[in-house]
C-alpha positions as CSV (number, residue, x, y, z in Angstrom):
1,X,-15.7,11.9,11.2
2,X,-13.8,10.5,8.1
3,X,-9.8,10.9,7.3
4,X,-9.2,11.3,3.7
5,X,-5.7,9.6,2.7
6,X,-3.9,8.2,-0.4
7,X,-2.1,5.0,0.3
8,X,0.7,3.0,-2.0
9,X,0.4,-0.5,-3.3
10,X,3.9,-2.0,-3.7
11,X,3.6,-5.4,-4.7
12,X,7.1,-7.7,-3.7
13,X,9.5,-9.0,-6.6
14,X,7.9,-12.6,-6.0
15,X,4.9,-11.5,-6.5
16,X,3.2,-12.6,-3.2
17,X,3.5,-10.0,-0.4
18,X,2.5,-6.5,-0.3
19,X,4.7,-3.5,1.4
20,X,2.9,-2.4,4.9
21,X,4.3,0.2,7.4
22,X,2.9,0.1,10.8
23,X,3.2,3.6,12.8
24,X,4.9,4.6,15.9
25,X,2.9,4.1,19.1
26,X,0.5,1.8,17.0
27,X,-0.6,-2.0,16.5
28,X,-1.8,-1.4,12.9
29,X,0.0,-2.6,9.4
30,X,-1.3,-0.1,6.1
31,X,-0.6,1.0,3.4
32,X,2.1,3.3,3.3
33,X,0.4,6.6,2.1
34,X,-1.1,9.7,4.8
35,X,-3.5,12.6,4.5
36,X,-3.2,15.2,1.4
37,X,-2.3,18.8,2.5
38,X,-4.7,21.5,1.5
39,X,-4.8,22.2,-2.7
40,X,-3.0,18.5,-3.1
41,X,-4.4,16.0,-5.4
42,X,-4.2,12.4,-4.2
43,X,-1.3,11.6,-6.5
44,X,0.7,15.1,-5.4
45,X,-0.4,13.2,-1.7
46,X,1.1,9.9,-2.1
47,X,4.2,11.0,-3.8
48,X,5.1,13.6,-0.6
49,X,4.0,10.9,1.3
50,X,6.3,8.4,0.3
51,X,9.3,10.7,0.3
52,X,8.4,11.4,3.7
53,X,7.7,7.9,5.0
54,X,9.7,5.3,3.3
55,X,12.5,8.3,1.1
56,X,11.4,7.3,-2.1
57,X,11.0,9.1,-5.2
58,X,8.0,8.3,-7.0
59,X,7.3,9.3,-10.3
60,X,3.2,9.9,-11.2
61,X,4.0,7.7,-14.4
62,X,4.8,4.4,-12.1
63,X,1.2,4.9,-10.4
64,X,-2.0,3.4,-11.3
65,X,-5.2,4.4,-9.4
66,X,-6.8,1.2,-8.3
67,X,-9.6,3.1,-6.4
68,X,-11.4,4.7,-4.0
69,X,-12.6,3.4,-0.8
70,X,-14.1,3.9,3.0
71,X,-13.5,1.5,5.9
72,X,-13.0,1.7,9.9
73,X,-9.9,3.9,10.7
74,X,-7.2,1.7,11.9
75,X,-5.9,4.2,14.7
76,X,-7.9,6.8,15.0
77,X,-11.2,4.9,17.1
78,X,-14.9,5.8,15.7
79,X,-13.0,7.9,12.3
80,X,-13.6,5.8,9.0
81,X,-11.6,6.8,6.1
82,X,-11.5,7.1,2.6
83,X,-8.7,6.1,1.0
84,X,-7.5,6.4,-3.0
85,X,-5.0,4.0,-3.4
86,X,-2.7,3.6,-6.2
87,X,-0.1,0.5,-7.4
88,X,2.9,1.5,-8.4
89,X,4.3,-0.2,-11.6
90,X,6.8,-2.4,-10.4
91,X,9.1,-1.5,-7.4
92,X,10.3,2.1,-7.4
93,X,13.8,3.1,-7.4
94,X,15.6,3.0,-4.5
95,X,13.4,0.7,-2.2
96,X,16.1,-1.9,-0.5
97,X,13.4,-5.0,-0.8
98,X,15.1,-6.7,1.6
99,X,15.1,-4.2,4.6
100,X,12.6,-1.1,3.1
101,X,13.9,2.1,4.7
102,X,11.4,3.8,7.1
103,X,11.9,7.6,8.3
104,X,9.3,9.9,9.9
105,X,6.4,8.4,12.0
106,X,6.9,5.2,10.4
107,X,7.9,2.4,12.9
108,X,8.4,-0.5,11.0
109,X,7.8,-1.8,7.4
110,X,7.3,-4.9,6.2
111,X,6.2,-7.4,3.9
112,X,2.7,-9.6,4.2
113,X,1.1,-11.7,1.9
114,X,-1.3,-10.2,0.5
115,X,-3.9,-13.3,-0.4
116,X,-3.9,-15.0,2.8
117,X,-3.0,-12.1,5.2
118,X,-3.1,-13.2,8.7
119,X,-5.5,-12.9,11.1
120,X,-5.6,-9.6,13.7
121,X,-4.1,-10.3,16.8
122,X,-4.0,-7.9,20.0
123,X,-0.3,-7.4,19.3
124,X,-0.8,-6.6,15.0
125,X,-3.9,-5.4,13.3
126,X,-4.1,-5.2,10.0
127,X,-5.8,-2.1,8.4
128,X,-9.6,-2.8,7.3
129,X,-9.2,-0.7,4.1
130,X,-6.6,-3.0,3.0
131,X,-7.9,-6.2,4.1
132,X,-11.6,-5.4,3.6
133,X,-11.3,-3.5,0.3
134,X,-7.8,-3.3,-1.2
135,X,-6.9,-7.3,-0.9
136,X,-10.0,-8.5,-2.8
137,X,-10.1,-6.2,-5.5
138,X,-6.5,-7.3,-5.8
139,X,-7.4,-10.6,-6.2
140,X,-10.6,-9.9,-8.8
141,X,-7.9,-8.0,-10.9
142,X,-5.7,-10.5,-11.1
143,X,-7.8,-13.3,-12.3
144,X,-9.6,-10.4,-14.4
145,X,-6.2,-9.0,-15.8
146,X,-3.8,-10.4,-18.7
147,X,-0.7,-9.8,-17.4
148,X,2.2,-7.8,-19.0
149,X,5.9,-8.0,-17.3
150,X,6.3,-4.7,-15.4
151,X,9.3,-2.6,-17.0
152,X,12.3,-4.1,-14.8
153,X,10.8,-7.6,-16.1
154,X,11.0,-8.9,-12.6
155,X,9.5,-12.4,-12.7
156,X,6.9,-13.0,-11.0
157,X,5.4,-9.7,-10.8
158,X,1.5,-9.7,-11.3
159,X,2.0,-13.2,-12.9
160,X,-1.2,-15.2,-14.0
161,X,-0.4,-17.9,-12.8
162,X,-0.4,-16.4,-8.9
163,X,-4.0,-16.1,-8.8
């Protein structure tokens, strides 16, 4: 059986970590993002989504669709799923980047580096679309990518000279 979701890359201010939420009753970091509801497109998804799950207002001009992609579900056992995921330009208004708000299902949120992400543990798992598929296409982008400062000119953001 395969779960079809749209997930959010929000990349930190320095550049280094990316936003993960992990979901009550679960072991699993992802992407913050969840299933469309019938007649949504995948950005109509991960806007709701987002609202729902962190309070954010996203606005479809922010959002960049990396791609599409299937791996192993993270919490639903013998489910893949196929996940479009999107970066958002910059951070989006209203996240506190210090403590990021979490409402719903979500249990926790937090920040994780995104090029050396650590190793699964029985306690934290990380989510195999995201390790497996988001993370290195990250990492081919940015050495692939000139980089332009995002429009709140944080420094840092996307920089070349990260990869």
């Amino acid at each position: 059986m395969n779960i079809v979701v749209s997930a959010l890359v929000v990349v930190h201010p320095d550049g280094q970590r990316l936003l993960m939420v992990r979901k009550s009753g679960t072991t699993s970091f992802m992407l913050p993002g969840g299933k469309p509801e019938p007649g949504e497109s995948a950005v109509q998804a991960i806007v709701r989504e987002i609202a729902e799950e962190l309070g954010l207002a996203l606005d479809p001009v922010d959002l960049e669709e990396l791609g599409t992609w299937t791996a192993r579900a993270a919490n639903e056992a013998g489910f893949s799923v196929t996940g479009t995921v999107f970066l958002h330009d910059g951070i989006p208004d209203g996240l506190d980047v210090e403590e990021p708000q979490v409402l719903e299902e979500i249990e926790e949120a937090g920040w994780f580096p995104w090029d050396a992400l650590p190793a699964d543990t029985p306690a934290r798992q990380f989510a195999s679309l995201t390790r497996d598929h988001v993370i290195p296409h990250l990492r081919k982008r940015l050495r692939a990518r000139s980089v332009q400062a995002p429009r709140d000119s944080t420094p840092g953001y996307w920089a070349s000279d990260q990869a």
